[in-house]
Backbone as CSV, one residue per row, in Angstrom:
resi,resn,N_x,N_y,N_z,CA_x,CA_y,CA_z,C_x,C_y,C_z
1,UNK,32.400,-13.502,-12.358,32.783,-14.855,-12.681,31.614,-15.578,-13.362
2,UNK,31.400,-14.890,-14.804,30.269,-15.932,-15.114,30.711,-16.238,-15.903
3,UNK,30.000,-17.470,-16.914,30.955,-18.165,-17.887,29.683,-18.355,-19.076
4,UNK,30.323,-17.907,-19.633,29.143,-18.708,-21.688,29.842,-19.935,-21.932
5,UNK,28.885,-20.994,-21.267,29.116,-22.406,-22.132,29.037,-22.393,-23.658
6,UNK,28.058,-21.916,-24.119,27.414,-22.080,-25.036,26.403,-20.771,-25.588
7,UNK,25.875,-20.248,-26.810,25.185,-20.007,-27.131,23.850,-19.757,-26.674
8,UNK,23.534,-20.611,-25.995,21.988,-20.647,-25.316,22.401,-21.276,-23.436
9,UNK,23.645,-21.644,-23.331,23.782,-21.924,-21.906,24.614,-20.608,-21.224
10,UNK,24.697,-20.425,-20.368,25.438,-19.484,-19.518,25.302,-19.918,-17.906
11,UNK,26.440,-20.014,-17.473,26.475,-20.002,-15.968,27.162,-19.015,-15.054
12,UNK,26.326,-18.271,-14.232,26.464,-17.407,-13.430,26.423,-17.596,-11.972
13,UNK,26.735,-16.549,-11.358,26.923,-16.870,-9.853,25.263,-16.617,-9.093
14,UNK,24.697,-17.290,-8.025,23.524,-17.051,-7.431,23.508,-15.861,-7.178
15,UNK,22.240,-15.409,-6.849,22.473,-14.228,-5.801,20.848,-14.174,-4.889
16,UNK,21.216,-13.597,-4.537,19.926,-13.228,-3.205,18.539,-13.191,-4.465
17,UNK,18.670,-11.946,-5.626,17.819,-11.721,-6.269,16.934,-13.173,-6.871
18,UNK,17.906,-14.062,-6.956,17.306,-15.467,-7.502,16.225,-15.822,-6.550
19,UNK,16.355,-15.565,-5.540,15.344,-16.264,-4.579,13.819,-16.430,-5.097
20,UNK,13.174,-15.868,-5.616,11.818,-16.104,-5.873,11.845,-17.451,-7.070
21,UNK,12.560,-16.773,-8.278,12.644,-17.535,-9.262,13.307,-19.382,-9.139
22,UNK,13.815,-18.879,-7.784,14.674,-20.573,-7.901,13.558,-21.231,-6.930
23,UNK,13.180,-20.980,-5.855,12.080,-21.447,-5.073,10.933,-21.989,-5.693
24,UNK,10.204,-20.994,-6.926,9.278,-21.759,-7.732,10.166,-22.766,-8.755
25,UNK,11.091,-22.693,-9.258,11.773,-24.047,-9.625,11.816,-25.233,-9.008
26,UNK,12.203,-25.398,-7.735,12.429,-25.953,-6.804,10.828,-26.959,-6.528
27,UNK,9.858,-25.747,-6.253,8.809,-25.958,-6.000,8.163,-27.120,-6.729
28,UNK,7.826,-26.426,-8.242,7.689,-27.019,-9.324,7.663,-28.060,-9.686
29,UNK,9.270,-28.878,-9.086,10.055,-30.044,-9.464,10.285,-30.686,-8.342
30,UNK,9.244,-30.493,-7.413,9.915,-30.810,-5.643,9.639,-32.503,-6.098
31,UNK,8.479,-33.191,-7.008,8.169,-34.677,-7.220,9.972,-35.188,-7.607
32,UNK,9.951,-34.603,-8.541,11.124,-35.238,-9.289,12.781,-34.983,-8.939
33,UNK,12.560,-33.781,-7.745,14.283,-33.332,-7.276,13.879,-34.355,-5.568
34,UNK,12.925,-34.304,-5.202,13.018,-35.308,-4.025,13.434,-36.583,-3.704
35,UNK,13.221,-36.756,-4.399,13.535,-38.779,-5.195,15.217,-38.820,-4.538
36,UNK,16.154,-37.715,-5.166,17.319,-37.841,-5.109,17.818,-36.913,-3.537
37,UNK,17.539,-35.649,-3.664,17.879,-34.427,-2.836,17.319,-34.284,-1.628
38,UNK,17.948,-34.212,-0.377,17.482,-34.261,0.908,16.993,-32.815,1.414
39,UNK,17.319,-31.904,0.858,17.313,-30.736,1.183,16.189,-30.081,0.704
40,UNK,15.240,-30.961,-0.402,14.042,-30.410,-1.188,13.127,-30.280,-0.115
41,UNK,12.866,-31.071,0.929,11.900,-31.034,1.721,12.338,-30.413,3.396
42,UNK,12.863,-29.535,3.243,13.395,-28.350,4.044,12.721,-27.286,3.611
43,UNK,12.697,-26.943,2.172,12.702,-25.823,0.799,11.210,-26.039,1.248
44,UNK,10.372,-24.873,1.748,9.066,-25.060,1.668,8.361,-23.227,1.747
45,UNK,9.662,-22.495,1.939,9.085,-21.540,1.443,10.781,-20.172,0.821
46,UNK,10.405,-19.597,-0.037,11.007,-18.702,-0.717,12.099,-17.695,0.873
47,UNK,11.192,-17.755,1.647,12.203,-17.808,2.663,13.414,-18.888,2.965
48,UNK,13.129,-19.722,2.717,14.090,-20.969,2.873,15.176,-20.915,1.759
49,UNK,14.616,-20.556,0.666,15.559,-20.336,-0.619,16.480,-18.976,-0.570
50,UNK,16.147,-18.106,0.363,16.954,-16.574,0.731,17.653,-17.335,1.857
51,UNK,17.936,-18.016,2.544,18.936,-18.175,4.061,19.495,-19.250,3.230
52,UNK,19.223,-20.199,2.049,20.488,-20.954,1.167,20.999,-20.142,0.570
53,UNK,20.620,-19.066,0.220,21.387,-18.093,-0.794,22.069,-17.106,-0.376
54,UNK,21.646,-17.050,0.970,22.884,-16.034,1.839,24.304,-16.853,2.255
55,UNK,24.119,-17.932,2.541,25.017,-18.926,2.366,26.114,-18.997,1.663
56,UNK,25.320,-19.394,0.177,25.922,-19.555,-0.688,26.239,-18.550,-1.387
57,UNK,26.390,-17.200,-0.931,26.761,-15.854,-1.835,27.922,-15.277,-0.397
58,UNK,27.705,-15.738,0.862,28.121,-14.805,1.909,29.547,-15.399,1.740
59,UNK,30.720,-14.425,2.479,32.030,-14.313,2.374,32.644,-15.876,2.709
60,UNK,31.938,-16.459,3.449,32.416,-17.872,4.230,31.546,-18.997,3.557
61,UNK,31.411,-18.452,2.297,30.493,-19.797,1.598,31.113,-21.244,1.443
62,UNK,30.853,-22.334,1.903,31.895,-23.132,1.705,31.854,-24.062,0.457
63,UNK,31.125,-23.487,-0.970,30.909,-23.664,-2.461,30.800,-22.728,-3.049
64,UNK,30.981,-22.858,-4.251,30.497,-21.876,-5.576,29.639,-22.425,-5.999
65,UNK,28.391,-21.530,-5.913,27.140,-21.693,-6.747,26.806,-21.033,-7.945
66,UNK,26.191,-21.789,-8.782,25.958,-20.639,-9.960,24.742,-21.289,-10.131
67,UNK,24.211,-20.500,-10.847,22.745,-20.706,-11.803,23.132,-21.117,-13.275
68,UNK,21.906,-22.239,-13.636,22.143,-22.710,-14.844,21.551,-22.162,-15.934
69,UNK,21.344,-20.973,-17.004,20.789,-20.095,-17.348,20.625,-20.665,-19.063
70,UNK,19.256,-21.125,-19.209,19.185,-21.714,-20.627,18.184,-21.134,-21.645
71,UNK,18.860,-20.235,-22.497,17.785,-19.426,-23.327,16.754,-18.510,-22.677
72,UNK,17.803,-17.879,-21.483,17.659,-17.006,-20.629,16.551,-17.318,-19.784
73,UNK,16.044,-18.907,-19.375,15.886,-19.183,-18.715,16.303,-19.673,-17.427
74,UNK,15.825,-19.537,-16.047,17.129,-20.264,-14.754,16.208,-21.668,-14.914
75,UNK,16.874,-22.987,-15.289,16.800,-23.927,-15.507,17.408,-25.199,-14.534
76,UNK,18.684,-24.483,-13.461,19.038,-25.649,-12.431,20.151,-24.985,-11.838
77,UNK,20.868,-25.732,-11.214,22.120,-25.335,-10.352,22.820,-26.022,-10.544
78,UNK,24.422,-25.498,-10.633,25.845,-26.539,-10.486,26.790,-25.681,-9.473
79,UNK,26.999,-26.482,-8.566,28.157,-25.920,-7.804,29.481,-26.720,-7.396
80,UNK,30.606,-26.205,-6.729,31.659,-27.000,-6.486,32.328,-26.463,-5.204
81,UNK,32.845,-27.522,-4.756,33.420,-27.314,-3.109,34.531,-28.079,-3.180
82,UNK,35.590,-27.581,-2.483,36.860,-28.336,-1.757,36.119,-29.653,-1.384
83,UNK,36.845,-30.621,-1.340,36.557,-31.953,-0.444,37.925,-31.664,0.638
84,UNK,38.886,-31.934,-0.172,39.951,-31.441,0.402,41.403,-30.496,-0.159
85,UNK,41.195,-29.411,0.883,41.845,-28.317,0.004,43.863,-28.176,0.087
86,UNK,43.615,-29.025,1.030,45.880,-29.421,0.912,45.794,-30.159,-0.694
87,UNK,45.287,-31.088,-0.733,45.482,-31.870,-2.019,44.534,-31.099,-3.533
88,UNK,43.806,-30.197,-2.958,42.837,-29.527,-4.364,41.977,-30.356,-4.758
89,UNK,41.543,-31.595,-4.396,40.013,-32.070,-4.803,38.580,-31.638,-4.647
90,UNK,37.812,-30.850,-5.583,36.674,-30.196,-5.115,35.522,-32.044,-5.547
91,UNK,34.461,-31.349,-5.762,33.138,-32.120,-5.913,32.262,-31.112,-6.692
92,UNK,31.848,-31.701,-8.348,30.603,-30.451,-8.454,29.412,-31.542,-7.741
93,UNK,28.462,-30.940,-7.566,27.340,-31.104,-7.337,25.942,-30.122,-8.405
94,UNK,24.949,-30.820,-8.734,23.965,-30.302,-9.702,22.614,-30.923,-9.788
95,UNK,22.009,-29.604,-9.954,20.948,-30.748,-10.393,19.828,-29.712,-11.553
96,UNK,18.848,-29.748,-11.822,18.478,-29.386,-13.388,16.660,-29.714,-13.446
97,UNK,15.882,-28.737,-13.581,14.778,-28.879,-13.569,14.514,-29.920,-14.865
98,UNK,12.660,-30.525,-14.747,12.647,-32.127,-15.440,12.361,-31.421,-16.952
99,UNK,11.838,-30.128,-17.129,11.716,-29.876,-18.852,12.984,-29.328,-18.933
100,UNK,13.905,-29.408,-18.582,15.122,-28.760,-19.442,16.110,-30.457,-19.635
101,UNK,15.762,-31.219,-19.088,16.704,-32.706,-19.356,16.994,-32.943,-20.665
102,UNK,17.876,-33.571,-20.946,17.603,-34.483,-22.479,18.620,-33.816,-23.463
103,UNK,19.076,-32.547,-23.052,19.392,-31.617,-23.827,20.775,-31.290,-23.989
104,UNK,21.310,-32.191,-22.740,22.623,-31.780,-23.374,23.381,-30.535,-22.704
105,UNK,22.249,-30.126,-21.551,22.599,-29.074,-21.089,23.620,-29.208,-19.765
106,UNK,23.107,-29.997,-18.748,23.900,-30.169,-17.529,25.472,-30.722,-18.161
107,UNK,25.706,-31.600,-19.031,26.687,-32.400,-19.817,28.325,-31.426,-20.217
108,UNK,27.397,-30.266,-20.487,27.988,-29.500,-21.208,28.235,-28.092,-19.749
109,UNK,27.563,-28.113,-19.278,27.818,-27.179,-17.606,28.844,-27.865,-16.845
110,UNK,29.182,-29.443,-17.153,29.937,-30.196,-16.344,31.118,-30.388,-17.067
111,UNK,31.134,-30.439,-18.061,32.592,-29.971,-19.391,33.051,-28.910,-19.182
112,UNK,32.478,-27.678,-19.090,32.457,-26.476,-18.882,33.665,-26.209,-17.764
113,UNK,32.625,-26.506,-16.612,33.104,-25.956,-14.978,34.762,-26.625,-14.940
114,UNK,34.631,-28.142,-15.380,35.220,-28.768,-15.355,36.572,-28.923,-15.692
115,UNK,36.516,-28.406,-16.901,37.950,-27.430,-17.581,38.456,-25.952,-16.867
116,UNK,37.119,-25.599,-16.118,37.859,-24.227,-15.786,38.791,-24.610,-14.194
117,UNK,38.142,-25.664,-13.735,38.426,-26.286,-12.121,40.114,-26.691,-12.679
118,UNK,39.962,-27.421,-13.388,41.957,-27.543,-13.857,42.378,-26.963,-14.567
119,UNK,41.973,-25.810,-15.421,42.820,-25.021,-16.009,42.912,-23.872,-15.511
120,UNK,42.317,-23.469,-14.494,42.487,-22.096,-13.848,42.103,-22.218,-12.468
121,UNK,42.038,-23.133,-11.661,41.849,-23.121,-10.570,42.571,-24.390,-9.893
122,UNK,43.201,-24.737,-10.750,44.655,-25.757,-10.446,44.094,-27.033,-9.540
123,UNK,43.356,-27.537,-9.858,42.574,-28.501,-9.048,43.051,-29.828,-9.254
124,UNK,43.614,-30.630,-8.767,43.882,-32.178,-8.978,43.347,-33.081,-9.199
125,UNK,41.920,-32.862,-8.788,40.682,-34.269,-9.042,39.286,-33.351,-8.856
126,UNK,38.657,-33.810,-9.461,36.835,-33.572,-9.530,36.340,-34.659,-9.713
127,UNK,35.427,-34.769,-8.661,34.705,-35.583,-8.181,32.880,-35.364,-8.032
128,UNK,32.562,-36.527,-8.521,31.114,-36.084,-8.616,30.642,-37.441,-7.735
129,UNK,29.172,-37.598,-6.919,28.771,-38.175,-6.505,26.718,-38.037,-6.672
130,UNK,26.457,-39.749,-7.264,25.434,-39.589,-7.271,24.532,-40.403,-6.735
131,UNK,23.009,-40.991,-6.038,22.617,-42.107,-5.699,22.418,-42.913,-6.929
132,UNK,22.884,-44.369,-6.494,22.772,-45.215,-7.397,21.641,-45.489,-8.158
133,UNK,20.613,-45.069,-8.086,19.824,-45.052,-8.762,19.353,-44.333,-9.774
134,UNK,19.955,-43.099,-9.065,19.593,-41.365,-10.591,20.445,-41.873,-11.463
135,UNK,19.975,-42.464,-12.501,20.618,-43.120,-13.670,20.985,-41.666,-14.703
136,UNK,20.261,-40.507,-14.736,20.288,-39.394,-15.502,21.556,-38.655,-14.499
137,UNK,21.711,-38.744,-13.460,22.735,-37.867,-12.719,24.278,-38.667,-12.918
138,UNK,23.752,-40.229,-12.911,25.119,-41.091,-13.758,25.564,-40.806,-14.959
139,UNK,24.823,-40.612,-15.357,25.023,-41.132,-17.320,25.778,-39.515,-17.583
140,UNK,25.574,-38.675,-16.909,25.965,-37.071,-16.990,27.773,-37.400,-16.619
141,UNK,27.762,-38.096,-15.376,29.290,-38.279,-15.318,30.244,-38.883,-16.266
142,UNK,29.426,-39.991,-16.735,29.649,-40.663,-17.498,30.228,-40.101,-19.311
143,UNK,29.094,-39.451,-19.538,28.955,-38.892,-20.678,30.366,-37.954,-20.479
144,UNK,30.602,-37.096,-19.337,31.886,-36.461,-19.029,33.201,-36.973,-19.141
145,UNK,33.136,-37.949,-19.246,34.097,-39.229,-18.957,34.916,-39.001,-17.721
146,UNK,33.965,-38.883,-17.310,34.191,-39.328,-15.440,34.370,-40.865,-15.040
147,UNK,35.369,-41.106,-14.835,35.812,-42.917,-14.080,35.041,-43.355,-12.864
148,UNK,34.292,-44.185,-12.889,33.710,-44.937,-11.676,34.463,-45.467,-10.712
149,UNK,34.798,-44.997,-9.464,35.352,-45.856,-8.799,34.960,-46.208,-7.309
150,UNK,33.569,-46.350,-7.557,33.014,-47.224,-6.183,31.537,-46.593,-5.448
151,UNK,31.419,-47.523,-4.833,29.767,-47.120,-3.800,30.211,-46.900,-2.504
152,UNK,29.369,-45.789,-2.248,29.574,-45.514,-0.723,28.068,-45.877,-0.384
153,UNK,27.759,-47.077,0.610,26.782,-47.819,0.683,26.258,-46.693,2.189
154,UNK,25.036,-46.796,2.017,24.344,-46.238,2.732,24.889,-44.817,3.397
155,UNK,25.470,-44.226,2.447,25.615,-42.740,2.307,24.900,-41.668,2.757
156,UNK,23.753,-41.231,2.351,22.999,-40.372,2.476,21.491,-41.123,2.863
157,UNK,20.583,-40.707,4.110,19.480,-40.978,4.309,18.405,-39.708,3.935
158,UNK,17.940,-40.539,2.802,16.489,-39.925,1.983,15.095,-40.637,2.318
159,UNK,13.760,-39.834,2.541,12.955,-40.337,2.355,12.981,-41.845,3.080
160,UNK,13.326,-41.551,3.947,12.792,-42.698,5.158,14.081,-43.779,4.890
161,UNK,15.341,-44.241,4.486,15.630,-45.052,4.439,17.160,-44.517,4.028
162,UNK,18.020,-45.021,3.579,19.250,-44.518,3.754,20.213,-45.350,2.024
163,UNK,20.426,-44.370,1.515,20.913,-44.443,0.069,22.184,-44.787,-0.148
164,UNK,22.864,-45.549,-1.088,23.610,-45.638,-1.593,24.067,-44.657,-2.699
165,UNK,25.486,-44.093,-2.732,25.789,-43.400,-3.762,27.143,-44.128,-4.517
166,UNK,27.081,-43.548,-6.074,27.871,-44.023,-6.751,29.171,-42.918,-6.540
167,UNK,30.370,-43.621,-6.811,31.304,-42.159,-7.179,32.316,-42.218,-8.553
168,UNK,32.008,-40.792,-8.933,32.684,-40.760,-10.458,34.402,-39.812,-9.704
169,UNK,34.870,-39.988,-10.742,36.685,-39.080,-10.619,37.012,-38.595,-11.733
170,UNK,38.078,-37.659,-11.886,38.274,-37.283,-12.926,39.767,-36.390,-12.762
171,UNK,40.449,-37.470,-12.869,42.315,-36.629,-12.018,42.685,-35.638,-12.863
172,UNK,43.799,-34.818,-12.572,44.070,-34.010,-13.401,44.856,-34.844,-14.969
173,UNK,44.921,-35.935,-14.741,46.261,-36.697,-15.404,45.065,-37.619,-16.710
174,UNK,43.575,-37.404,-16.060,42.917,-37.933,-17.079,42.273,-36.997,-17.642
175,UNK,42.354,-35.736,-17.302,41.940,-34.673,-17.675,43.436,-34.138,-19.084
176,UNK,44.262,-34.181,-18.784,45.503,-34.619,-19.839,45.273,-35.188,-20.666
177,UNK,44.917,-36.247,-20.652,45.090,-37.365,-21.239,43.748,-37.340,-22.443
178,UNK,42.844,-36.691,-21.980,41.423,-36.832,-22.321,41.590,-35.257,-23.906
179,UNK,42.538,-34.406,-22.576,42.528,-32.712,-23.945,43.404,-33.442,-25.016
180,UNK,44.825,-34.721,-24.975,45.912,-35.037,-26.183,44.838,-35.683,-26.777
181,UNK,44.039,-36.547,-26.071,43.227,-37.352,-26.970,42.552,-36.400,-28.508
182,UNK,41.820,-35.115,-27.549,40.774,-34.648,-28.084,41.664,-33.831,-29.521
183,UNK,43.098,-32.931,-28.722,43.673,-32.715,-30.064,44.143,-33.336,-31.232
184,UNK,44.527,-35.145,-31.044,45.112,-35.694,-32.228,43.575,-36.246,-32.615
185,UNK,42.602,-35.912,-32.096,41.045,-36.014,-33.403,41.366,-35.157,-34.671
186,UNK,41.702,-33.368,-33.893,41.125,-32.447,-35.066,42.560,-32.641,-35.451
């Protein structure tokens, strides 16, 4: 199940073998993925990155993870989970080391996944959630044309204090609406 976004993007599934390579990512970027991610400061050794990745590869994983693979570099992660699976609403979740930003890359991993979540995995809504403040983790939903529809106030506690997150949507019916759009362009 891997997928060619693009030319120079590709997204693939994790695996155990990632462990070294994603840990020094992780590592690397622990200033700039901490700010947002609660789980960065758990991540303190390449061991820690093998018991997330058994997780997230083992039979009872409760997401799909993939690696974000850019000019055959591993550059970040996007994954997606049920929120709730009677109705088919997943959540991606992502995030993207700080020299690969800017590029157009996560944007296009979230177009990507995004089309495959309702066109082949029959999904009703995708949902993304970000703290109100990662203006780069907004503007990604955004740029998706993901609909805003509300704050979940004091959501997640980071870094000593307790965060607000924004939430984006994206129904299947605007996902419709968005492919007629895109065909009466060409």
């Amino acid at each position: 199940m891997s997928y060619s976004v693009s030319d120079t993007i590709q997204l693939r599934p994790v695996a155990i073998s990632d462990a070294k390579e994603l840990f020094h990512l992780v590592d690397a970027n622990r200033a700039h993925l901490s700010k947002w991610l609660a789980w960065v400061g758990g991540t303190r050794t390449a061991d820690d990155t093998v018991e997330f990745l058994k997780s997230a590869t083992g039979s009872h994983a409760a997401e799909t993870v993939f690696a974000i693979i850019f000019k055959g570099r591993l550059a970040g992660i996007i994954s997606w989970r049920f929120v709730e699976r009677v109705t088919k609403r997943v959540s991606l979740g992502y995030w993207m080391a700080a020299e690969f930003q800017g590029n157009g890359i996560m944007a296009a991993c979230v177009n990507y996944l995004t089309a495959e979540l309702f066109d082949e995995q029959n999904v009703t809504a995708v949902e993304i959630e970000a703290d109100t403040e990662n203006l780069k983790s907004r503007a990604v939903a955004e740029r998706c044309q993901f609909r805003y529809c509300g704050t979940l106030e004091k959501y997640a506690y980071l870094n000593g204090g307790f965060r607000d997150h924004a939430v984006y949507i994206l129904t299947r019916d605007d996902w419709k609406n968005l492919k007629q759009k895109e065909k009466q362009r060409s």
